[in-house]
N, CA, C and O atoms as CSV, one atom per row, in Angstrom:
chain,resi,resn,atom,element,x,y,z
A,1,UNK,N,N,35.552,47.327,37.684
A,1,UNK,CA,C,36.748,48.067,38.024
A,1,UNK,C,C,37.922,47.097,38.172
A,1,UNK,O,O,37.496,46.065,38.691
A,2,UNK,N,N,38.973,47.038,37.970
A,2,UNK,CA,C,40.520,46.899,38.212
A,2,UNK,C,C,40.423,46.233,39.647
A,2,UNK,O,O,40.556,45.036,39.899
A,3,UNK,N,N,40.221,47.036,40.336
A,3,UNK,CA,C,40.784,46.662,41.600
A,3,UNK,C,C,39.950,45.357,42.191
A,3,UNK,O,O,40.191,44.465,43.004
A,4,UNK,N,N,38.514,45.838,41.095
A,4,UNK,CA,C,37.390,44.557,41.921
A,4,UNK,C,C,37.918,43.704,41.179
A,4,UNK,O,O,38.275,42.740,41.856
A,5,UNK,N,N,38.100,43.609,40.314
A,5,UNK,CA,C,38.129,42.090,39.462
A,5,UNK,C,C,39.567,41.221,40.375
A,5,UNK,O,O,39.524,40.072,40.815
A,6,UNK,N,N,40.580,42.046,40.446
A,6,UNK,CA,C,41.919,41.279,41.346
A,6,UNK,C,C,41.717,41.107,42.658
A,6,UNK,O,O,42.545,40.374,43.199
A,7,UNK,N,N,40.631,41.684,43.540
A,7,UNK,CA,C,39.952,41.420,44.570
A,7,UNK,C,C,38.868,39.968,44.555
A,7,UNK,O,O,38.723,39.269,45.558
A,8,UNK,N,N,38.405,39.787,43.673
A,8,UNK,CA,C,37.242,39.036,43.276
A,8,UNK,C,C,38.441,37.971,42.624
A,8,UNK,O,O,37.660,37.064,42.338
A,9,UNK,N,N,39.334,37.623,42.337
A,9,UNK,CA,C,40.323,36.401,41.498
A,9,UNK,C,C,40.874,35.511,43.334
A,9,UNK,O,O,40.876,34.336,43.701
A,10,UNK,N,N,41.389,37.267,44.259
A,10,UNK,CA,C,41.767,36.361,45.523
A,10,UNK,C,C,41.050,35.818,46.221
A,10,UNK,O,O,41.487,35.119,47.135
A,11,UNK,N,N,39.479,36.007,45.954
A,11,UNK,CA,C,38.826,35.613,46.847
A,11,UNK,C,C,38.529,33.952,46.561
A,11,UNK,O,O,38.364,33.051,47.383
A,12,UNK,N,N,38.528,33.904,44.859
A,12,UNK,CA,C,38.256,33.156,44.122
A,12,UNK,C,C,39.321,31.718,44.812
A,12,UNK,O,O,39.053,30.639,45.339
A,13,UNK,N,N,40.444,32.359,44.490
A,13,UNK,CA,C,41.409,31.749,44.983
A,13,UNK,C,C,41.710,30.712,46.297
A,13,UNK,O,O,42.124,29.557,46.401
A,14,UNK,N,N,41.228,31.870,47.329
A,14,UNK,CA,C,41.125,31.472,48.867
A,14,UNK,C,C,39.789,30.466,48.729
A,14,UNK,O,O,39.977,29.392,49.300
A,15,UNK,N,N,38.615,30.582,48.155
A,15,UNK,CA,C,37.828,29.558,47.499
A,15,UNK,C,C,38.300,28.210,47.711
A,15,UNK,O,O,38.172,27.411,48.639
A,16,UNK,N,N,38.862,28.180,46.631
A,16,UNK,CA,C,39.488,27.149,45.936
A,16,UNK,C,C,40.476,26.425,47.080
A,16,UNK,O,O,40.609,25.207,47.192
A,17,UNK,N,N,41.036,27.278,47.774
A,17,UNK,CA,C,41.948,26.092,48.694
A,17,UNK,C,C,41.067,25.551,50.460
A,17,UNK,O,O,41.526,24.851,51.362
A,18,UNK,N,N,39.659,26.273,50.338
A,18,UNK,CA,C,39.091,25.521,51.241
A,18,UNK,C,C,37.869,24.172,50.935
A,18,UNK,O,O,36.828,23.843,51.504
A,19,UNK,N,N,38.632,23.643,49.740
A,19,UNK,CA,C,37.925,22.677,49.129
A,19,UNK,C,C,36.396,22.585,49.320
A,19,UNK,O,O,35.884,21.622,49.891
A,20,UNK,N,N,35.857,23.369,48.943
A,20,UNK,CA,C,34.051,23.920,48.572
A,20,UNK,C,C,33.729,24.352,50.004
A,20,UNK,O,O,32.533,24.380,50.291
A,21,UNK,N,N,34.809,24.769,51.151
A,21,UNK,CA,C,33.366,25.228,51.947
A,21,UNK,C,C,33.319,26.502,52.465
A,21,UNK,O,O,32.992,26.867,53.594
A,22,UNK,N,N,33.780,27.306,51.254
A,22,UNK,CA,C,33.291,28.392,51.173
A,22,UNK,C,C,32.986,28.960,49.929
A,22,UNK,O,O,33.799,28.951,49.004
A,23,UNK,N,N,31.830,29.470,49.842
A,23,UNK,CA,C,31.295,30.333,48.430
A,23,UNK,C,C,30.835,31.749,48.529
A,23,UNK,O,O,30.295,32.345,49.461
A,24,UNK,N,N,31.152,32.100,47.447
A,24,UNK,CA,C,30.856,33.401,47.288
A,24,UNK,C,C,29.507,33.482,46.597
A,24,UNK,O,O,29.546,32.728,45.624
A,25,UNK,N,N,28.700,33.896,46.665
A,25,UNK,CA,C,27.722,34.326,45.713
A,25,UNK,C,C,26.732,35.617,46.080
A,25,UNK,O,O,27.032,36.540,46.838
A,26,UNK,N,N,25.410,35.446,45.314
A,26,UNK,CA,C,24.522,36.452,45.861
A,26,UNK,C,C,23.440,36.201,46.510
A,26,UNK,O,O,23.965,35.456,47.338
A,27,UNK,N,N,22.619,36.213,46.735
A,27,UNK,CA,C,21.225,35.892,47.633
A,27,UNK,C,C,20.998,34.900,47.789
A,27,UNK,O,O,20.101,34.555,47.019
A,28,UNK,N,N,21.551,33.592,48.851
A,28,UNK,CA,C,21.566,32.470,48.923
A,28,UNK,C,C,19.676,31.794,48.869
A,28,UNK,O,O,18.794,32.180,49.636
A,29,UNK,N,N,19.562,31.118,48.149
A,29,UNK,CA,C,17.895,30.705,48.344
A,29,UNK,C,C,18.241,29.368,49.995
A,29,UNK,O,O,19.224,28.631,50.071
A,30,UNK,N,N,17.225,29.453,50.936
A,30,UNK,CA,C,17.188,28.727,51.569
A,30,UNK,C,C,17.768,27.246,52.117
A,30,UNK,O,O,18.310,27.109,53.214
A,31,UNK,N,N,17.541,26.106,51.094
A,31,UNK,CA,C,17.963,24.938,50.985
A,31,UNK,C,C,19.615,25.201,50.679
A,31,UNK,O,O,20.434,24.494,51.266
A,32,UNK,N,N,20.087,26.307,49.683
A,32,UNK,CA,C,21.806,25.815,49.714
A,32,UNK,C,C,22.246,26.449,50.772
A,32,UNK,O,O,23.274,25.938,51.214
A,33,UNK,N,N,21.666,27.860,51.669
A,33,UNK,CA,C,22.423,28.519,52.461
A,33,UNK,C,C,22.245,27.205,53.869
A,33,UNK,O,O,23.207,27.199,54.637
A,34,UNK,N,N,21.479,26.509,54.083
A,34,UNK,CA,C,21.262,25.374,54.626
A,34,UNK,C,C,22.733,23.911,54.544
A,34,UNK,O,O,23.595,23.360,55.229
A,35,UNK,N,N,22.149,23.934,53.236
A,35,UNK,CA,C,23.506,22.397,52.949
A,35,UNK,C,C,24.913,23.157,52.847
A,35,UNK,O,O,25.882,22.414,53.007
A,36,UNK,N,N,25.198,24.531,52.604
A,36,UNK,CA,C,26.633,25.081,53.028
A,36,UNK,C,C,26.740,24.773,54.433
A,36,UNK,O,O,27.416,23.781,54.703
A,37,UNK,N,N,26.157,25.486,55.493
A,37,UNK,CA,C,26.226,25.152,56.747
A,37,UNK,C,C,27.476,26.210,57.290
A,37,UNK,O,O,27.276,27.142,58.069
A,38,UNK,N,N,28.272,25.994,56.937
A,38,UNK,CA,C,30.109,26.014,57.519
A,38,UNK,C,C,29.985,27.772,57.376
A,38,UNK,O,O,29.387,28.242,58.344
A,39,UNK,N,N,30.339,28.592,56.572
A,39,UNK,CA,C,30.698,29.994,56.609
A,39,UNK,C,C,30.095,31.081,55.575
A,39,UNK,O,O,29.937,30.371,54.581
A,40,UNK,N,N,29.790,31.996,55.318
A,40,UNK,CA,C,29.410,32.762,54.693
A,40,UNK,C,C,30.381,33.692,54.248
A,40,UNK,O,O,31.409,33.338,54.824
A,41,UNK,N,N,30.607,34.564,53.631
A,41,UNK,CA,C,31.748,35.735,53.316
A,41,UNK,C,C,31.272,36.492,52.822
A,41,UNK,O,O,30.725,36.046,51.813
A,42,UNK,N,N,31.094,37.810,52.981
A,42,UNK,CA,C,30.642,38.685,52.587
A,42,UNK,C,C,31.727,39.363,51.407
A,42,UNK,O,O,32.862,38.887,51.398
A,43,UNK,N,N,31.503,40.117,50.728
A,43,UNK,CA,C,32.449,39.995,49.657
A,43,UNK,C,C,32.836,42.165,49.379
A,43,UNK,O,O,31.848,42.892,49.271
A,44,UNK,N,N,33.996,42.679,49.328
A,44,UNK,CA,C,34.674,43.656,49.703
A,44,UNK,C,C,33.483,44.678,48.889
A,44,UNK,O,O,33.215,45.622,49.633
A,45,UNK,N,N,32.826,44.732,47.780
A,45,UNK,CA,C,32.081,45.874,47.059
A,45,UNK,C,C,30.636,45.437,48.092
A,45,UNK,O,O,29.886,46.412,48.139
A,46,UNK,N,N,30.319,44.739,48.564
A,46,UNK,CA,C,29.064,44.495,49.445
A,46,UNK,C,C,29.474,45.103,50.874
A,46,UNK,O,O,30.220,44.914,51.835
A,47,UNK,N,N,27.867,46.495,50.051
A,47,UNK,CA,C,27.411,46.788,51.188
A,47,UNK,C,C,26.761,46.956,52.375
A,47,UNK,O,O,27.471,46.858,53.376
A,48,UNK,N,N,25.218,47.257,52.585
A,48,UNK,CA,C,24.580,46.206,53.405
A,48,UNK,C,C,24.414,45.076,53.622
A,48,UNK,O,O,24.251,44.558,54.727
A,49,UNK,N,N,24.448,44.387,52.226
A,49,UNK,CA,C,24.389,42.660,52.465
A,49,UNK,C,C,23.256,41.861,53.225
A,49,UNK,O,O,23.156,41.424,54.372
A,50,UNK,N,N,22.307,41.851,51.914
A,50,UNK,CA,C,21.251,41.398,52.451
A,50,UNK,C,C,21.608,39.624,52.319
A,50,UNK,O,O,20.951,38.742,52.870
A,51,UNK,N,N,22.918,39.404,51.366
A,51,UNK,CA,C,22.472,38.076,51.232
A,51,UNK,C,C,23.483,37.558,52.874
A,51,UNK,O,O,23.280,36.458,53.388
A,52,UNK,N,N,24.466,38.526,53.444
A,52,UNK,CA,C,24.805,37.806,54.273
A,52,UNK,C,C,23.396,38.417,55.660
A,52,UNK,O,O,23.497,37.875,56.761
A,53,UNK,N,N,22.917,38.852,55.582
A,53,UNK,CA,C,22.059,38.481,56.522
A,53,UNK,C,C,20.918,37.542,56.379
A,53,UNK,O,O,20.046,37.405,57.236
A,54,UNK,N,N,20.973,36.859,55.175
A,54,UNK,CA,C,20.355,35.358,54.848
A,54,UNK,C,C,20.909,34.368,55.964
A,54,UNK,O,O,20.522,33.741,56.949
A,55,UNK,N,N,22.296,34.663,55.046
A,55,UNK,CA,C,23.226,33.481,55.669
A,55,UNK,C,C,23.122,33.718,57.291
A,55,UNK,O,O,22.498,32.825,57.864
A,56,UNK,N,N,23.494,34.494,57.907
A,56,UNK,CA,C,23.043,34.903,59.453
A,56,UNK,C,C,21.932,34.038,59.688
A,56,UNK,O,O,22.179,32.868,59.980
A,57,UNK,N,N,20.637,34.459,59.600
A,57,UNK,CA,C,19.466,34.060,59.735
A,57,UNK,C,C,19.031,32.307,59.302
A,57,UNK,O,O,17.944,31.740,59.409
A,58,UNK,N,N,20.266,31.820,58.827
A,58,UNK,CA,C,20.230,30.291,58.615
A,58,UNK,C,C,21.362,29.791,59.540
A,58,UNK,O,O,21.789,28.636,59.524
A,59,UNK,N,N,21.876,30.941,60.479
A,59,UNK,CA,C,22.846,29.926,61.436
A,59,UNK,C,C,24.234,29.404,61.143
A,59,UNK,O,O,24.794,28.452,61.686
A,60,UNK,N,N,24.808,30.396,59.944
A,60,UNK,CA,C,25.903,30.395,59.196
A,60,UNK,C,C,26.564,31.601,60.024
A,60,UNK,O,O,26.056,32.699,60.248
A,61,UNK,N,N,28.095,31.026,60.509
A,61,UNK,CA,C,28.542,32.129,60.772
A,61,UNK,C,C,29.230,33.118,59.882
A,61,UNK,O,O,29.809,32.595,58.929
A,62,UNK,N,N,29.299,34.308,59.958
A,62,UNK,CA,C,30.139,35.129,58.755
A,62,UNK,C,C,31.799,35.757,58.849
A,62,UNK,O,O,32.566,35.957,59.790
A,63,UNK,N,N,31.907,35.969,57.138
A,63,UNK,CA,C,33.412,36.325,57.350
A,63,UNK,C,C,33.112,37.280,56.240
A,63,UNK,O,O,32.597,36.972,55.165
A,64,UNK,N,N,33.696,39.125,56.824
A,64,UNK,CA,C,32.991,40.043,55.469
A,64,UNK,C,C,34.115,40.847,55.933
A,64,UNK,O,O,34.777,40.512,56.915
A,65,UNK,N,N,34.393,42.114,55.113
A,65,UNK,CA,C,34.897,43.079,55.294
A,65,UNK,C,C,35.372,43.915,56.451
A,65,UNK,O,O,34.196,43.997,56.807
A,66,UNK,N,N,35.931,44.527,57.254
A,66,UNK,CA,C,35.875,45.618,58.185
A,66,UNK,C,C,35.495,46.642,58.136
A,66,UNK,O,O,36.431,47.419,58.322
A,67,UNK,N,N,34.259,47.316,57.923
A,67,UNK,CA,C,34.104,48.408,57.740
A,67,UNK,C,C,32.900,48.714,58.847
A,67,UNK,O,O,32.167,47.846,59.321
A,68,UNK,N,N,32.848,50.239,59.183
A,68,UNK,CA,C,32.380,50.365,60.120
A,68,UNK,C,C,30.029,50.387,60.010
A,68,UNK,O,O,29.230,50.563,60.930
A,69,UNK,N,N,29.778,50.138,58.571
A,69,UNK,CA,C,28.617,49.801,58.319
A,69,UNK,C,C,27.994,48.271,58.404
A,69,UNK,O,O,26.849,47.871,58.617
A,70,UNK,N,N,29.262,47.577,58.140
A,70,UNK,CA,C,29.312,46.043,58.987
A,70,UNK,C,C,29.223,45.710,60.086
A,70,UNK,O,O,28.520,44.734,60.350
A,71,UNK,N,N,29.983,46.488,61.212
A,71,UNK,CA,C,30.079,46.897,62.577
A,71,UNK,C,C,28.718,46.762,62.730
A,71,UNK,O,O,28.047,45.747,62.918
A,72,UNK,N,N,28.355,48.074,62.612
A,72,UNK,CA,C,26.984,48.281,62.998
A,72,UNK,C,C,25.504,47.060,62.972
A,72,UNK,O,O,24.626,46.777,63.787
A,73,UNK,N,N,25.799,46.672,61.790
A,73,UNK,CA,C,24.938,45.895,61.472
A,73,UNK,C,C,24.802,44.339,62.085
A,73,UNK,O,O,23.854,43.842,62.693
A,74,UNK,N,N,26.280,43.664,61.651
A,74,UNK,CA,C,26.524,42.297,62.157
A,74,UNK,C,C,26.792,42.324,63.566
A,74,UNK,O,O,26.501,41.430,64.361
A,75,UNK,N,N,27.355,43.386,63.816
A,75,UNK,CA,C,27.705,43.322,65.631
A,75,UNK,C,C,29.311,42.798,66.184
A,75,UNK,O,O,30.357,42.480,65.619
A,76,UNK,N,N,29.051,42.862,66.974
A,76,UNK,CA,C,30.511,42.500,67.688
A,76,UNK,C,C,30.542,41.816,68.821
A,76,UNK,O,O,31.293,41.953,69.787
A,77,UNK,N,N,29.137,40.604,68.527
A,77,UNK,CA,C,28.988,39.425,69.900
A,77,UNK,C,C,29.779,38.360,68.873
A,77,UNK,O,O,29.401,37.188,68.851
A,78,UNK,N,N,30.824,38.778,68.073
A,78,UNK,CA,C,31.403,37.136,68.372
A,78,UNK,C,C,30.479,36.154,66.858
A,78,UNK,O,O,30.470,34.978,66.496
A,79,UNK,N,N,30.147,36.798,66.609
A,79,UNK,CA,C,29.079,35.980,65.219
A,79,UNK,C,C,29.602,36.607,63.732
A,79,UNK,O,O,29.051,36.556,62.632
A,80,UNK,N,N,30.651,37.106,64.069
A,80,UNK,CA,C,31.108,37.644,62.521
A,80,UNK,C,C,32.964,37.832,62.728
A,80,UNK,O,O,33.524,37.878,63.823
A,81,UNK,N,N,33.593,37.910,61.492
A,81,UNK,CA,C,35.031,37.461,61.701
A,81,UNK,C,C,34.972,39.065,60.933
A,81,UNK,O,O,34.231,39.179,59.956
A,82,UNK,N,N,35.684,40.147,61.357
A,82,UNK,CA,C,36.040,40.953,60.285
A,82,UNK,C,C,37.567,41.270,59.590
A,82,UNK,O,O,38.494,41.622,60.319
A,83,UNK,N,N,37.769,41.100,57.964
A,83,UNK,CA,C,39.120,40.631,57.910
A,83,UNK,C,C,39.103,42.489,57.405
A,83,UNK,O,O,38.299,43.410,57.547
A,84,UNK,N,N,40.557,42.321,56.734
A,84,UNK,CA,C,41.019,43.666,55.872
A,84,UNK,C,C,41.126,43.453,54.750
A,84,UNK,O,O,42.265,43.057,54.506
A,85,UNK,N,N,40.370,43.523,53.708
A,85,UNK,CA,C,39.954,42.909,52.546
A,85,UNK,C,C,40.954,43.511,51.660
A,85,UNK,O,O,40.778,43.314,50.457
A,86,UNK,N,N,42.090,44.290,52.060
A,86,UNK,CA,C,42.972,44.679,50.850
A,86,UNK,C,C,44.562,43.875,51.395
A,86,UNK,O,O,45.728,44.171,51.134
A,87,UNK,N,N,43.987,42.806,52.211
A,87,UNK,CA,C,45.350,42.264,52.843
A,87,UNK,C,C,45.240,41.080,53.024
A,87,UNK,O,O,45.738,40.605,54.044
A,88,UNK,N,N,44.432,40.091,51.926
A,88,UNK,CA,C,43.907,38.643,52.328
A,88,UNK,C,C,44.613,37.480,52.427
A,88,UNK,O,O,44.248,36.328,52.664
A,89,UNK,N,N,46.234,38.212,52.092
A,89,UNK,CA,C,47.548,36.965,51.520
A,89,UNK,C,C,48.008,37.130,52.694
A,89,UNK,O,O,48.877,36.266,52.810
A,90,UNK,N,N,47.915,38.054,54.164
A,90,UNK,CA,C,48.574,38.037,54.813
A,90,UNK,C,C,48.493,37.194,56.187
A,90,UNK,O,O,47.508,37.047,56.911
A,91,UNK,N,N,49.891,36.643,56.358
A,91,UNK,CA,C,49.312,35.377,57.139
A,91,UNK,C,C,48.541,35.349,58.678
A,91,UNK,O,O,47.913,34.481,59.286
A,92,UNK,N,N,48.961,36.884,58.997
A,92,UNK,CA,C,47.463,36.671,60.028
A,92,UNK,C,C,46.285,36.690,59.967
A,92,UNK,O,O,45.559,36.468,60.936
A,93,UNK,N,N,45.705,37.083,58.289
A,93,UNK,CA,C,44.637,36.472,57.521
A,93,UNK,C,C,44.430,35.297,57.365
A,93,UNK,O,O,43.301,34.815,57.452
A,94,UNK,N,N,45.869,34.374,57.011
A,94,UNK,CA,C,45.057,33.410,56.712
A,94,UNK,C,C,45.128,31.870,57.853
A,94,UNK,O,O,44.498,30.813,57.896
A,95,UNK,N,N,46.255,32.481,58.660
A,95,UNK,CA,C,46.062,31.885,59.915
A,95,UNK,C,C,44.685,31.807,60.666
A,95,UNK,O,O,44.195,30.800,61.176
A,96,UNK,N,N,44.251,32.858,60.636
A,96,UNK,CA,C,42.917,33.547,61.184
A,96,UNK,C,C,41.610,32.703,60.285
A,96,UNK,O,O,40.641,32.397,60.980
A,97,UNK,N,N,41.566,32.423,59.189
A,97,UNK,CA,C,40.333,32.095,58.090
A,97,UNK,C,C,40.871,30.660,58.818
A,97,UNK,O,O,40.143,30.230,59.712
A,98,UNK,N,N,42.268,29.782,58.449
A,98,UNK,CA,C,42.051,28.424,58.590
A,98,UNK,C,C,41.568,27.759,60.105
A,98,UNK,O,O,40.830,26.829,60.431
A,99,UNK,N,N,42.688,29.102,61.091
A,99,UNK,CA,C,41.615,28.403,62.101
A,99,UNK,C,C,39.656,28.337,62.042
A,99,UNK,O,O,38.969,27.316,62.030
A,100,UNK,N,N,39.264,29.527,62.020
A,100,UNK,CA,C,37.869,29.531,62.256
A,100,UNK,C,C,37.338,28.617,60.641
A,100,UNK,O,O,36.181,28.949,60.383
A,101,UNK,N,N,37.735,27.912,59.899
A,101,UNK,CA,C,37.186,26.865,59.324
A,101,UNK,C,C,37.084,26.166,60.204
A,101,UNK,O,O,35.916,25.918,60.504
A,102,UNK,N,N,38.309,25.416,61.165
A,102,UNK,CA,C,38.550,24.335,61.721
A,102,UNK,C,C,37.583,24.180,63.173
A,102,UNK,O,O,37.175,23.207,63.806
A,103,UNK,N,N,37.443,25.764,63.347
A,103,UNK,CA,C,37.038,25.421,64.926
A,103,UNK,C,C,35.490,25.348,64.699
A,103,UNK,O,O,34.971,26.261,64.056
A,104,UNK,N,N,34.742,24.360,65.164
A,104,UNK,CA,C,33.619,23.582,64.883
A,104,UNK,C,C,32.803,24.960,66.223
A,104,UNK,O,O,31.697,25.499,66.180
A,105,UNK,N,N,34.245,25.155,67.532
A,105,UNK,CA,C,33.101,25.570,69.004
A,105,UNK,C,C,32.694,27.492,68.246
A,105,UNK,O,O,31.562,27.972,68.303
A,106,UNK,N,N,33.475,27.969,67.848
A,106,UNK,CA,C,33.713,29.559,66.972
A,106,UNK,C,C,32.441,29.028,65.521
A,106,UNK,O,O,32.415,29.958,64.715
A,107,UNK,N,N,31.846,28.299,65.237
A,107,UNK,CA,C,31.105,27.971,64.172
A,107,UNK,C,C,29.538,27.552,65.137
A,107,UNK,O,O,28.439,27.846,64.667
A,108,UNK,N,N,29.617,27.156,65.901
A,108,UNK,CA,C,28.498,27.036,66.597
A,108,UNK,C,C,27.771,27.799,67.493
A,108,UNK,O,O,26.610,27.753,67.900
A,109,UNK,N,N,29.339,28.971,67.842
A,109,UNK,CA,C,29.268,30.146,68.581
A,109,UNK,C,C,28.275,30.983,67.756
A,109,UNK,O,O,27.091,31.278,67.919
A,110,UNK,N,N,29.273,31.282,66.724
A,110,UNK,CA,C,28.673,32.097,65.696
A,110,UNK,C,C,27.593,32.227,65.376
A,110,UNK,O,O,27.100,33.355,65.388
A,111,UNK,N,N,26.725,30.923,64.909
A,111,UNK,CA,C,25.788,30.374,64.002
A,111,UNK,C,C,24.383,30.898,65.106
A,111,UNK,O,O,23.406,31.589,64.815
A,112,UNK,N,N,24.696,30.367,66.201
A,112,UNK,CA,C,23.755,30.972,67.235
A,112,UNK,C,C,23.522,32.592,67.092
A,112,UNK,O,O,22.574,33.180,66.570
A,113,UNK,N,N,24.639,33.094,67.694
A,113,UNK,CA,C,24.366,34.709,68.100
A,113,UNK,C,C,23.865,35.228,66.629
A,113,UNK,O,O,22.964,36.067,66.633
A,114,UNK,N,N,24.489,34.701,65.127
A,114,UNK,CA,C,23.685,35.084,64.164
A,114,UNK,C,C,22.515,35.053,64.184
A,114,UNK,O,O,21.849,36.019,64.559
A,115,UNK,N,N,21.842,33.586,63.659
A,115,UNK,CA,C,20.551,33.555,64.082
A,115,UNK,C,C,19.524,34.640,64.873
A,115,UNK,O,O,18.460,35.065,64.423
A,116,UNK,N,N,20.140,34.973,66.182
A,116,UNK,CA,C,19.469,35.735,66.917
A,116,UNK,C,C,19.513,37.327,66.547
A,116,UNK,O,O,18.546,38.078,66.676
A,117,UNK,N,N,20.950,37.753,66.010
A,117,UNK,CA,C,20.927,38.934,65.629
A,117,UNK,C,C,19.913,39.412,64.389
A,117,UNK,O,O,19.124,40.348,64.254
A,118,UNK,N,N,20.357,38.236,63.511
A,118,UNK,CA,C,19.764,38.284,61.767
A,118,UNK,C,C,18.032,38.767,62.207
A,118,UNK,O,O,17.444,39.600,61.518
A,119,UNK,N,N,17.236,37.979,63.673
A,119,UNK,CA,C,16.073,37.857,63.659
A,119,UNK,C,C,15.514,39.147,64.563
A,119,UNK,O,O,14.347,39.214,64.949
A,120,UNK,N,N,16.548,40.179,64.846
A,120,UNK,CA,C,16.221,41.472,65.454
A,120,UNK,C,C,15.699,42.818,64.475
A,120,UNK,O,O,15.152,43.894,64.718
A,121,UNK,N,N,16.297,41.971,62.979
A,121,UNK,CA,C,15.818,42.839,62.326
A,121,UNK,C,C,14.505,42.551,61.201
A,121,UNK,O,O,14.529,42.179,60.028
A,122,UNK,N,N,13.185,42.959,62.270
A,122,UNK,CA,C,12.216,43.129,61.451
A,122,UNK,C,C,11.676,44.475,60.886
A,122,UNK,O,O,12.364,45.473,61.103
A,123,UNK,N,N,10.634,44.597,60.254
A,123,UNK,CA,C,9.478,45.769,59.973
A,123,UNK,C,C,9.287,46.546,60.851
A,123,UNK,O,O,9.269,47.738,60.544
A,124,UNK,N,N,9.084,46.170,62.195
A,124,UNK,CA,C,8.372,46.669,63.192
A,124,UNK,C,C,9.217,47.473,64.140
A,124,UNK,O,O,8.776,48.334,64.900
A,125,UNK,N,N,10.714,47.039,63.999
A,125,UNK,CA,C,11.902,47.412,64.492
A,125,UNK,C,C,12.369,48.440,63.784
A,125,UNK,O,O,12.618,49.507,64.345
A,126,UNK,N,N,12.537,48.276,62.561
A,126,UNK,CA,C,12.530,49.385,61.688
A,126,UNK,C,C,11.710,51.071,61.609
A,126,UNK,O,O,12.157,52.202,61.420
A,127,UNK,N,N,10.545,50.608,61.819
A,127,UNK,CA,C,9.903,51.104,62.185
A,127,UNK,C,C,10.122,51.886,63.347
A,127,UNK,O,O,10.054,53.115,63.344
A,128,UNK,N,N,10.330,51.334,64.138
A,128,UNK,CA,C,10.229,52.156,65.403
A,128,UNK,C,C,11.561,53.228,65.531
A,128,UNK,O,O,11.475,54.294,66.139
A,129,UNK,N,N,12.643,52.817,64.939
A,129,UNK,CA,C,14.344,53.303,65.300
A,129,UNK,C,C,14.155,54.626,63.819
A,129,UNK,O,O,14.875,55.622,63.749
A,130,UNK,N,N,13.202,54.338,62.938
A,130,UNK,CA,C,13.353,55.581,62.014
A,130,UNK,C,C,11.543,56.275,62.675
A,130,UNK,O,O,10.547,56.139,61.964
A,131,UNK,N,N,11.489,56.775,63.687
A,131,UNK,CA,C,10.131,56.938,64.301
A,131,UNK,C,C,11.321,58.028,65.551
A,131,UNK,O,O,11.381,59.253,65.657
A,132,UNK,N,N,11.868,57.266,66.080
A,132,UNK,CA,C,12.484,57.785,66.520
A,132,UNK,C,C,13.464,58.955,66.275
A,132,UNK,O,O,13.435,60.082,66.768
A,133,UNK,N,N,14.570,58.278,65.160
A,133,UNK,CA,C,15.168,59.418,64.821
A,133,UNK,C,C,14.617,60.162,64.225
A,133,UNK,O,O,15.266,61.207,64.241
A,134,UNK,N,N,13.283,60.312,63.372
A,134,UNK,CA,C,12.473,61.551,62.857
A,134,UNK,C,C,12.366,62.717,64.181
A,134,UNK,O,O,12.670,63.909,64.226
A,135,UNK,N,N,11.735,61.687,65.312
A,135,UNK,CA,C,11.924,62.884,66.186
A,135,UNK,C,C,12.783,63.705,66.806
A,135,UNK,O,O,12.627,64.884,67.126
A,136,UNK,N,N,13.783,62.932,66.963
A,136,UNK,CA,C,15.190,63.292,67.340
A,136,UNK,C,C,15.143,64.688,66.362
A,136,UNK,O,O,15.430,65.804,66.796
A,137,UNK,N,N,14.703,64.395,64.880
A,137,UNK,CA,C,15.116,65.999,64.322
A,137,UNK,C,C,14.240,66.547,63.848
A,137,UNK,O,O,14.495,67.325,62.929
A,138,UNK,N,N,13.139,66.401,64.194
A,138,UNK,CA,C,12.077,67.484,64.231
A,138,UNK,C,C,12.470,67.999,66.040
A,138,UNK,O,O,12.761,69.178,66.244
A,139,UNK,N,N,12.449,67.435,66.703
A,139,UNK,CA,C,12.841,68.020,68.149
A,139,UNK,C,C,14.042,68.905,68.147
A,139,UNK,O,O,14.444,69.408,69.197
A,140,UNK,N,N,14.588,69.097,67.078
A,140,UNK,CA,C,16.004,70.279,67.052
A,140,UNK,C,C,15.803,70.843,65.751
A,140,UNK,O,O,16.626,70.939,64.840
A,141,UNK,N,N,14.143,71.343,65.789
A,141,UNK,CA,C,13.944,72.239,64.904
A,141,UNK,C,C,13.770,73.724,65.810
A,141,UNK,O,O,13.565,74.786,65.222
């Protein structure tokens, strides 16, 4: 689509002026989501985002979209940056991105409460929260 591809050039862009330490891609394998270290970004057509809950789960803090299925998921302890992905030139965007490159204590913050969040979601958890809401609506039959 149009809109992704000029979405996907700024991101490209904003890339490019944090001299490699941030990437975009898809399902980080282990060892690079490791030697990145610094930030993750979730990218505006990503929706659950399994690869940023890689990056989570390696102690990377994240920077993705605002939307309220992100909310839910990444949380709101402080381990995820949420921007407005149709407003990335604007400078309380990018005031906002250069500080949290810079701040090492917001990267260590992060990297933690990720970790811990990324590792709440297992099988067994799953399990139990769709166990639940089954009953929830068989009980308002």
């Amino acid at each position: 689509a149009r809109g992704e591809a000029e979405y996907f050039d700024q991101i490209k862009a904003l890339e490019a002026q944090t001299g490699g330490r941030i990437f975009t891609t898809g399902a980080l394998p282990p060892e690079v989501g490791h030697a990145l270290g610094d930030v993750a970004v979730g990218l505006k057509f990503e929706t659950f985002g399994y690869s940023n809950l890689e990056a989570m789960a390696m102690g990377n803090p994240l920077i993705t979209q605002n939307n309220p299925v992100h909310h839910e998921v990444y949380g709101e302890d402080g381990g995820t940056y949420y921007l407005d992905p149709n407003n990335l030139r604007s400078p309380g965007t990018i005031s906002d991105l250069t500080y949290l490159l810079r701040s090492k204590e917001w990267q260590g913050h992060a990297g933690q409460v990720n970790v811990q969040r990324a590792h709440s979601f297992t099988w067994d958890r799953g399990i139990d929260v769709l166990q639940q809401a089954m009953g929830t609506v068989l009980a308002g039959k």
